[in-house]
N, C-alpha and C positions, 0 to 999 in steps of 0.2 A: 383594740381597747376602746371603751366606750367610757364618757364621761358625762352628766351631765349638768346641766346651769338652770338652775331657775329666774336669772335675773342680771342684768347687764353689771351687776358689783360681781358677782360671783364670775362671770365669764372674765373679768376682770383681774380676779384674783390669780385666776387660772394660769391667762398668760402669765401674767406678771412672777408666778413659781414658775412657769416653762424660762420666760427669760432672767431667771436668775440661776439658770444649769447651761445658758447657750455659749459659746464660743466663738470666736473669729471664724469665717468660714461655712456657718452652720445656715444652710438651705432649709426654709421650711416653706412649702406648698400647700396651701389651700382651696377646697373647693368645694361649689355649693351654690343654692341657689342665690339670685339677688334677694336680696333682703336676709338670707339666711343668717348673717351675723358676722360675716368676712372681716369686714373693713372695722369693724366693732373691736376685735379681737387685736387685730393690726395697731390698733393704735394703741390698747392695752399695753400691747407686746414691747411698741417704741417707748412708751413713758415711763414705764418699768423699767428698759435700756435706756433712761436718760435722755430719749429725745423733748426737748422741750418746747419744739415747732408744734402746730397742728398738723396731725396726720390725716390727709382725707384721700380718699380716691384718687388715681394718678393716670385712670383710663386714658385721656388724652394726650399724656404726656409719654407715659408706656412705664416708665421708670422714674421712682423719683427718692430724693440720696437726704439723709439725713444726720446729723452730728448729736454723739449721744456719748453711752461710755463707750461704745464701740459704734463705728459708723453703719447706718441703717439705710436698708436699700426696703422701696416697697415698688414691686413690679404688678401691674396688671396687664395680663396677657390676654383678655377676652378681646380685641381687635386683632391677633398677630393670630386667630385660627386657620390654617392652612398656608401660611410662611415657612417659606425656605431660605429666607434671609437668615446671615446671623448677627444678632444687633451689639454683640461684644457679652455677652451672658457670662463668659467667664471668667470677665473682670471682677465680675459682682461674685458668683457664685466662688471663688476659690480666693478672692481678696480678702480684706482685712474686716470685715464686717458681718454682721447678719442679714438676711436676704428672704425674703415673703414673698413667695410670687401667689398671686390669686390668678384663677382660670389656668392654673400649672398645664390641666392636660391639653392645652392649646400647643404649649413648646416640648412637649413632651421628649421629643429626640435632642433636646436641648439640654436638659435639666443633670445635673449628678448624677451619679448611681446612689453615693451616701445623703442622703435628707431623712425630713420627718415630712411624711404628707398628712393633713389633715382635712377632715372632710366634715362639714359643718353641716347640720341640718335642724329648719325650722319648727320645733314642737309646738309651739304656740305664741300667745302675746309675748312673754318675757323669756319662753324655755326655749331652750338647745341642747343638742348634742354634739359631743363634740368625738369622734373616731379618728382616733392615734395610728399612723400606721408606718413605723419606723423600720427605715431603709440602710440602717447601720447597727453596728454595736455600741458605739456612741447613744445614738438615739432611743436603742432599746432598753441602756441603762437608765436613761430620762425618763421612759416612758413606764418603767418599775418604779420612780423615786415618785412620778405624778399618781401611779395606782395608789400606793403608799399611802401618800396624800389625801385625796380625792376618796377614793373608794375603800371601805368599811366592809366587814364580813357582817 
């Protein structure tokens, strides 16, 4: 499923209907170029959940944990490519919070079966795409409620 944002309110919006369908436990992966709109989205995503910290990139840190209406995990995996450590993934991914890894296909043998991966790509100054690609039935009833939404005949 394809959606797109002409402008960083709208990509806004977006999350903010995706994080008002999420649940304790719910995995979502993103991926894309730098600059494509990641961390844009990520923070949408937390503010909507009530995080009320500033959300920024967490590349150095690897992981980083935030208090909202459900606790929020934002992972950036583009340094962990080709690791076979495991850095405790499945505290985040199957605990009590929601969970955003960006550069997902780094941990790939790591990640749930059940997610929502989305893959972000830059159309221009202020446009995006954004492609749904849900890895449950959970996520594929989201992903009909965002069509719904978003996408007009």
């Amino acid at each position: 499923m394809k959606i797109t944002s002409n402008s960083p309110e709208t990509t806004g919006e977006l999350a903010a209907f995706l994080a008002g369908k999420l649940q304790p436990g719910d995995v979502l992966t993103l991926e894309g170029d730098l600059g494509a709109g990641k961390t844009t989205f990520t923070k949408a995503l937390g503010a909507a959940l009530g995080v009320t910290k500033t959300i920024n990139s967490p590349t150095f840190t690897i992981i980083k944990e935030y208090a909202g209406d459900l606790p929020f995990y934002h992972m950036d995996a583009y340094r962990l490519e080709d690791t076979e450590e495991d850095l405790g993934f499945e505290e985040y991914f199957f605990g009590s919070g929601v969970t955003v890894v960006e550069w997902a296909s780094y941990i790939e043998d790591f990640l749930p079966e059940e997610r929502l991966d989305i893959r972000v790509s830059y159309e221009g100054e202020d446009a995006r795409s954004f492609f749904f690609t849900p890895r449950s039935s959970h996520f594929e009833t989201i992903c009909e409620e965002i069509t719904n939404e978003y996408i007009s005949d």
